[in-house]
Structures are given as structure tokens and as C-alpha cells.
C-alpha positions as CSV (number, residue, x, y, z in Angstrom):
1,X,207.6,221.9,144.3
2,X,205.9,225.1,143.0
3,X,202.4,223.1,143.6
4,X,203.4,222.7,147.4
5,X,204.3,226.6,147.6
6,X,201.0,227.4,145.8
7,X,199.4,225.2,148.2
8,X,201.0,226.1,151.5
9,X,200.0,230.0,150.3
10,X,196.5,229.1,149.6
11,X,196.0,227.9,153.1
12,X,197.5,230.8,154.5
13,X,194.9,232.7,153.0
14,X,192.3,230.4,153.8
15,X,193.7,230.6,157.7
16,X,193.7,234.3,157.5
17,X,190.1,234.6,156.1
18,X,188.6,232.1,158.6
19,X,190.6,233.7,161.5
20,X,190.2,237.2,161.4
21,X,187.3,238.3,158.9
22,X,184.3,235.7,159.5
23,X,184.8,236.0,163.0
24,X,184.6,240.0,162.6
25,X,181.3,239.6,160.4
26,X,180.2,237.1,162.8
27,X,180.3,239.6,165.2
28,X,178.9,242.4,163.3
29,X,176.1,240.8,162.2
30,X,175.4,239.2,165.7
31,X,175.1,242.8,167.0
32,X,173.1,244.1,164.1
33,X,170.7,241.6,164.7
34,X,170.5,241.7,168.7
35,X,170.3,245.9,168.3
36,X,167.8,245.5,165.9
37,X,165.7,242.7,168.0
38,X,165.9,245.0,171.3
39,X,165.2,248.7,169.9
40,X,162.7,247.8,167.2
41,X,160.7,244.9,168.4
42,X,161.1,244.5,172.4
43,X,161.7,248.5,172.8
44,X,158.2,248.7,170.5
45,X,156.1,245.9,172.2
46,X,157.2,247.4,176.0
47,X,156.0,250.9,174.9
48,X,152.9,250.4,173.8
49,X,152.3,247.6,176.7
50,X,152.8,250.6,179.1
51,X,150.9,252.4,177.2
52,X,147.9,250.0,177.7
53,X,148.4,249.3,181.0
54,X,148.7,253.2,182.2
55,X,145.8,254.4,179.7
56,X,148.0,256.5,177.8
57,X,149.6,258.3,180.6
58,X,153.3,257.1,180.5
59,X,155.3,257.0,178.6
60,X,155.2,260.5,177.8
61,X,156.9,260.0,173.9
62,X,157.8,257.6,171.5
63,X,161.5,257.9,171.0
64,X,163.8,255.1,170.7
65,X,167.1,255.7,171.7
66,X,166.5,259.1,173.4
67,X,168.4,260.4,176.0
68,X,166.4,259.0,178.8
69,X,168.4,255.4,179.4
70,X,166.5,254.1,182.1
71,X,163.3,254.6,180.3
72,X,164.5,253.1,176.9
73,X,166.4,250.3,179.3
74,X,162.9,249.7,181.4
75,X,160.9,249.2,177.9
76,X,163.0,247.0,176.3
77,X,163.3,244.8,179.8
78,X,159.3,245.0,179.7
79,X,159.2,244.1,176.1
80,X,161.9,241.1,176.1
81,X,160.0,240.2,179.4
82,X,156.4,239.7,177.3
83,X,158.1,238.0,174.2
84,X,159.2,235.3,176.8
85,X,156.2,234.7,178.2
86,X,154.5,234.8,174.6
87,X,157.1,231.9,173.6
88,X,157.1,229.9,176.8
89,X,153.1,229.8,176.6
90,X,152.8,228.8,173.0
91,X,155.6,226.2,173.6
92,X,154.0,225.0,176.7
93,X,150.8,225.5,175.9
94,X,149.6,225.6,172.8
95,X,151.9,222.7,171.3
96,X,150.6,219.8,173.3
């Protein structure tokens, strides 16, 4: 009987780990790694694509996360925008 109580607690803990903390670090690590892919590496690629493609005139600095949203926002949508491209070619493309 005490093995069944032992058991039936076990679980409980088991239920309570798989219910409420992986889900949490699930999360947490989801947004970790989506922050991390939109200021660093599409936010990066956009601003120095505009770069190129204005000769240097805009944008003005090189400040992730500033104050100006719809600048940061507009970089990021031009950088996400050119890694999709980049991916769809090489799929299309380049692996046939």
C-alpha cells in the first residue's frame, strides 16, 4: 500500500513538472531565441542592406532597439524579408 502512495505522489510531481515548468521554459526559450533571431541577425542584415542600397545615407545610426520603432520594425521586416528569399533560392535553386 505505501508503494501505491509513493507512486500516486510521484506522478503528481511528474504531472506538475510537465504541466506548468516545461511549458514555462518552453516558452522562455522560444522567445529568447525568436528575440535573438530578429534584433541580432534580421535587424543586422536589414541595416546594412539599407545601408548599401542608399550609399550610406540612411539609416542615420546603428542602434538596436532604440527609440525609433518604426525604424527598428522596418529593418527587421527588410532583414526577415532577405533571409527568405536567401532560403527559398538555395532551396529552389541551388538544391536541384
Amino acid at each position: 500500500m505505501a508503494a501505491l502512495n509513493v507512486h500516486k505522489e510521484l506522478s503528481v510531481v511528474v504531472e506538475i513538472i510537465f504541466e506548468t515548468i516545461f511549458p514555462a521554459l518552453g516558452r522562455l526559450l522560444s522567445y529568447l531565441v525568436l528575440e535573438l533571431f530578429g534584433q541580432v541577425v534580421c535587424y543586422t542584415t536589414g541595416y546594412f542592406l539599407v545601408k548599401v542600397a542608399t550609399l550610406g545615407k540612411r539609416p542615420i545610426k546603428y542602434i538596436p532597439a532604440s527609440s525609433n520603432e518604426a525604424q527598428e520594425s522596418g529593418l527587421i521586416l527588410i532583414g526577415l524579408l532577405f533571409w527568405a528569399l536567401f532560403i527559398t533560392y538555395s532551396v529552389l535553386v541551388l538544391w536541384q
